[in-house]
ZALUM-382771 format. One record per residue (C-alpha): x, y, z. Coordinates in steps of 0.05 Angstrom, whole numbers, padded with zeros to 5 digits, always signed. Example, Ala and Ser with C-alpha at 12.3 -4.5 7.8 and 13.67 -1.06 7.14 Angstrom:
2
+00246-00090+00156;+00273-00021+00143;
REM end
This chain:
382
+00000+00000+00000;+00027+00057-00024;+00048+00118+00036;-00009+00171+00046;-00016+00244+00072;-00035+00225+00127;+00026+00180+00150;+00070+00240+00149;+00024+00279+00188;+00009+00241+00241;+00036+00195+00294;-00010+00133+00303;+00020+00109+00365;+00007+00182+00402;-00065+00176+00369;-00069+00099+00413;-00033+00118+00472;+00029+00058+00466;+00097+00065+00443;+00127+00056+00381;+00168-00005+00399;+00097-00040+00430;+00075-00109+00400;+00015-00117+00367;-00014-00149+00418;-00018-00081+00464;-00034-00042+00407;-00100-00087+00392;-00107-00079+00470;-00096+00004+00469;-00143+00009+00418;-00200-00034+00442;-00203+00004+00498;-00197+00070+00471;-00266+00039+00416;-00300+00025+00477;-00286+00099+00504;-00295+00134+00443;-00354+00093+00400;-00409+00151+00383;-00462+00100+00399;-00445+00096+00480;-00409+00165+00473;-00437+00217+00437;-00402+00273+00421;-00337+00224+00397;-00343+00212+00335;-00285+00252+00306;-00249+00214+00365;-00274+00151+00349;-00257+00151+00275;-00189+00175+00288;-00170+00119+00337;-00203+00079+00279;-00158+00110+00225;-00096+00098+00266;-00110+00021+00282;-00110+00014+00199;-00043+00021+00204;-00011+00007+00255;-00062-00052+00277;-00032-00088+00212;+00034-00117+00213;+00047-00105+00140;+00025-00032+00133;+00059-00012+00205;+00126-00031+00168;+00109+00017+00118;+00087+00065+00172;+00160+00058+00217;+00194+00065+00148;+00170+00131+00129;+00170+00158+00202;+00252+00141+00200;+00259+00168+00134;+00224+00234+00167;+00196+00294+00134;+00252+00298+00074;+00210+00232+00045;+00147+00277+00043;+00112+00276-00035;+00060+00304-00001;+00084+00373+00013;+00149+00409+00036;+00170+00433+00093;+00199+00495+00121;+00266+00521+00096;+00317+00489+00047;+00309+00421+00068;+00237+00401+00084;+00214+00354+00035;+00245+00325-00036;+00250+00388-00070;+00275+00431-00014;+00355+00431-00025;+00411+00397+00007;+00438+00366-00049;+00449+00312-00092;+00365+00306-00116;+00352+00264-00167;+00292+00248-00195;+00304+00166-00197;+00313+00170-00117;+00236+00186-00101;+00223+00119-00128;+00144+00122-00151;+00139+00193-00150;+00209+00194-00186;+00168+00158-00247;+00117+00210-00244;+00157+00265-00256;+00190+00229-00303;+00127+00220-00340;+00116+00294-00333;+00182+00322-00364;+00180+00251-00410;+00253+00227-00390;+00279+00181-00441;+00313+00122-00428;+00334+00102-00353;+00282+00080-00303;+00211+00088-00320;+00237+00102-00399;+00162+00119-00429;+00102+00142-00386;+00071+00088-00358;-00013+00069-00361;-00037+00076-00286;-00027+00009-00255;-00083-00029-00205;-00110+00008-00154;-00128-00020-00088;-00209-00009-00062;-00225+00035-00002;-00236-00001+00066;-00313-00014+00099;-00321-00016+00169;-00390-00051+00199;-00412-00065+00262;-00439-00130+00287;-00479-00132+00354;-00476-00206+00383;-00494-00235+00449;-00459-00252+00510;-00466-00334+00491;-00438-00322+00423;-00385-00279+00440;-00365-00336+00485;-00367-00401+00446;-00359-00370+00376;-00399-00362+00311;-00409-00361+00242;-00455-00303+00212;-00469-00246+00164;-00469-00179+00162;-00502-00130+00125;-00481-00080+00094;-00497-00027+00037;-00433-00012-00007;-00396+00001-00078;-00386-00076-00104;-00376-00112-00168;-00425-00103-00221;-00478-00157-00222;-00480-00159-00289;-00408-00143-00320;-00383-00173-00256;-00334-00112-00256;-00311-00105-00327;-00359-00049-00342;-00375-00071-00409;-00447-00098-00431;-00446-00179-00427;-00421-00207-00497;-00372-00153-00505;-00301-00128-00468;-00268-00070-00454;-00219-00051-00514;-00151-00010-00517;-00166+00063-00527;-00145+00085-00595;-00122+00160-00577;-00062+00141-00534;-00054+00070-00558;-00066+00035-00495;-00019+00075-00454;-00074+00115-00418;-00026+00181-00429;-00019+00224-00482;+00043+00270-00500;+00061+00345-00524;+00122+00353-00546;+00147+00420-00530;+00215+00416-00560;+00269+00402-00500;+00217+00366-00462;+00151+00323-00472;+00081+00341-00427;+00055+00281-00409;-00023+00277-00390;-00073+00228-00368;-00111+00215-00440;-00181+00254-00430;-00213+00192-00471;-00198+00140-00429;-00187+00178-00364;-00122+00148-00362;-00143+00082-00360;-00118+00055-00427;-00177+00023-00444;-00253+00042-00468;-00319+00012-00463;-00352+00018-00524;-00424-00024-00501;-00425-00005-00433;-00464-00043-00378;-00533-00028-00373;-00529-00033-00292;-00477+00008-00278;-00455+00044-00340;-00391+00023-00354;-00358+00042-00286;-00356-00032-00261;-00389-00028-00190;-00458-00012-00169;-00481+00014-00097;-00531-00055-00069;-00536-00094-00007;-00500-00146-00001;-00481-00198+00056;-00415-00228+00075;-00407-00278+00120;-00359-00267+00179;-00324-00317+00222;-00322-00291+00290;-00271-00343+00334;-00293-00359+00404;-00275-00311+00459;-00278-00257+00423;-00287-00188+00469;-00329-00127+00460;-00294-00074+00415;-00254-00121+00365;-00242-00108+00304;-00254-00165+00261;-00208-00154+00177;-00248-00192+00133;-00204-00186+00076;-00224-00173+00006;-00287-00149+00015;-00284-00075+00021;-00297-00041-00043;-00273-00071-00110;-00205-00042-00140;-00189-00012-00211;-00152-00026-00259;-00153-00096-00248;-00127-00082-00163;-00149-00126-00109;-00212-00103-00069;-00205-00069-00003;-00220-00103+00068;-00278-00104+00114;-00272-00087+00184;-00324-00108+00234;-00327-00082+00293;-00357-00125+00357;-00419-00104+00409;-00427-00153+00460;-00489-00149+00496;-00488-00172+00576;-00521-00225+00614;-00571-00230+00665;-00527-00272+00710;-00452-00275+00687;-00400-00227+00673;-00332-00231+00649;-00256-00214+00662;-00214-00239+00603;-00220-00309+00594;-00254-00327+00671;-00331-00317+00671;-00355-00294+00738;-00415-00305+00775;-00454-00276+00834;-00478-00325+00887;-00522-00305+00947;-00519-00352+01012;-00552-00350+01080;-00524-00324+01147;-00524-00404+01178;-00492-00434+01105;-00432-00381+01117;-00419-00403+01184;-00438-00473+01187;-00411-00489+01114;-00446-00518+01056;-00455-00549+00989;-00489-00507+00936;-00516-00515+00857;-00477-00466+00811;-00499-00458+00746;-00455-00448+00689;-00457-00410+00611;-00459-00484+00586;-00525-00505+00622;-00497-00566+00665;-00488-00543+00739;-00433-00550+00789;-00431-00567+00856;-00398-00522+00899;-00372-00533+00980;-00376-00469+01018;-00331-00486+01081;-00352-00456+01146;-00334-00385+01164;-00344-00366+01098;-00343-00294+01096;-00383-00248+01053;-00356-00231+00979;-00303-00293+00981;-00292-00321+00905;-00286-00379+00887;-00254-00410+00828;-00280-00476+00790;-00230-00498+00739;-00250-00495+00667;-00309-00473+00662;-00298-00401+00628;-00281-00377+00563;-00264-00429+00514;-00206-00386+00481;-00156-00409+00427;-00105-00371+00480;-00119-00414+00541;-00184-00442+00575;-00215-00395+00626;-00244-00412+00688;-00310-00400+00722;-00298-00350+00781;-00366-00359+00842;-00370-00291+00889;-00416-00318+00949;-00447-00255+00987;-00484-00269+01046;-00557-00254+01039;-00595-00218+01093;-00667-00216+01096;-00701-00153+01101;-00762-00186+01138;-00759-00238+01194;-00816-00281+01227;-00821-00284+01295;-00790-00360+01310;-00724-00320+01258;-00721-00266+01309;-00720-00304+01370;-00662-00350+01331;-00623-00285+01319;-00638-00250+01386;-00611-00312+01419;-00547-00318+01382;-00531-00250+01393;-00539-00264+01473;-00492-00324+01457;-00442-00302+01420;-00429-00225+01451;-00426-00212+01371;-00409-00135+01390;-00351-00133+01428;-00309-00189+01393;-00322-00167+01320;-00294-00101+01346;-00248-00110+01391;-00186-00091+01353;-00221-00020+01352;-00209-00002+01430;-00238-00016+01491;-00282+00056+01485;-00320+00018+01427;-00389+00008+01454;-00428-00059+01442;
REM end
């Protein structure tokens, strides 16, 4: 993928809050976060935000383009084709020396096409190669159980794709696309003006090198048509809310005979009425009584799968102790979570009379108000 403005502009890791020399593992991590933070639908107001973190994952959240991405931030502002900078020496036509057409690589064959260099690299003008298709981004809203365990759906979406009819050729069904007969194919045309030759895109063919002569009754020759379409996403169990899911190559098509663009779903996962989650473990909420916190006991847990667990509270239990049964959490690729019980001692709001008597005489037994607080000093009333 070929550098944009933006990459000289901007620094992607400042934009995520993690340092250049981070793995990819805490930029994924930075950035869920910060789509959790910053997603206009549970923040409005954001949105400018939201995209931006969005924009900066692009890059830096894929391996291959954040090598680009290093490469031009160590080559620095002189590699700017975008613009110059300040003074002499601020971009490739700002001085210092030894400039050369040939050394700006792409944009070296560009000007080259302008002032029609002969011979060397580049030699003629050359047609404008494939172009890579723009990037979607969809959302998908799944819930708590699927997040969990995994699955295989479709979203929908409303986007440039592939003619129907031409199937991207823009040309009328029975026919093809043919080389354009005012530049020959090339997709440039030339005007020689003695010591140099103007190069221009050819106004026939737009610079594509080819022409349409029957074109497509769907989309008129251009190839792609704006329709609903569905695409069917894979979404690996354990995922968490605020991924972004690449679904690659099927963004918007290319031209010139490029490679389509990638999707990018983003996750919503909805709650649950009775379990939460932290990672990989699933946690649960479990109320007891007073007299199976003291006296110990053995409970029913239920768990995401359906089948439940039997639990031994020991005696003394104290309020808000966890728990932890082995293996019954996330089923991640990473590592199998566990389930993680919170017991919290229920106390009725309402007693009976024979429940009153009970408590009233444990109380008298058990001088509950000075030995709870002794360790608070002797003026600490019962």
């Amino acid at each position: 993928m070929a550098p944009q403005r933006e990459w000289f502009e901007k620094d992607y890791y400042k934009v995520l809050g993690v340092d250049a020399s981070a793995d990819q593992k805490a930029v994924t991590k930075a950035y869920r976060k910060l789509a959790r933070e910053t997603h206009p639908d549970s923040n409005p107001g954001k949105e400018e935000r939201f995209k931006e973190v969005s924009a900066a994952y692009d890059v830096v959240g894929d391996p291959d383009r954040r090598k680009e991405y290093d490469e031009v931030r160590r080559l620095g502002p002189a590699a700017n084709p975008f613009g110059g900078g300040s003074g002499g020496g601020g971009g490739p036509f700002g001085g210092g020396g030894g400039f050369r057409v040939e050394d700006l690589g792409d944009l070296g064959d560009v000007l080259g096409g302008i002032f029609g260099r002969r011979g060397g690299r580049g030699g003629a003008p050359r047609p404008p190669g494939p172009q890579r298709g723009g990037d979607l981004e969809t959302e998908l809203h799944l819930s708590f159980v699927d997040a969990v365990h995994g699955v295989t759906t479709t979203v929908n979406l409303t986007s440039e794709a592939a003619c129907s009819t031409c199937h991207g050729s823009g040309a009328e069904p029975g026919s093809a696309p043919v080389s354009c007969p005012t530049c020959g194919g090339r997709g440039v045309t030339d005007d020689n003006q003695g010591l140099f030759s103007l190069s221009a895109p050819c106004t026939r063919c737009a610079g594509r090198g080819t022409i349409v002569e029957r074109p497509c009754h769907t989309c008129g020759g251009t190839g792609s048509e704006r329709r609903p379409r569905s695409v069917k996403v894979r979404i690996a169990a354990g995922v968490e809310h605020g991924a972004r899911i690449r679904v690659k190559g099927r963004g918007t098509p290319g031209r010139n005979g490029g490679p389509a663009g990638d999707l990018f779903v983003v996750v919503f996962v909805a709650g649950h009425p009775l379990f939460g989650r932290r990672g990989n473990d699933l946690t649960l909420a479990v109320p007891i009584t007073f007299p199976e916190a003291v006296l110990g006991a053995e409970i029913t847990v239920p768990t995401l799968d359906g089948p439940t667990v039997t639990l031994r509270v020991p005696p003394g239990t104290r309020s808000g102790r966890t728990f932890r049964v082995k293996g019954r959490g996330v089923p991640a690729a990473a590592a199998l979570g566990d389930l993680l019980v919170t017991v919290e001692v229920a106390v009725p709001g309402a007693l009976s009379d024979a429940e009153r008597e009970a408590v009233e005489a444990l109380a008298a037994a058990s001088a509950v108000g000075t030995s709870v607080r002794a360790h608070l000093g002797a003026g600490q009333a019962v």
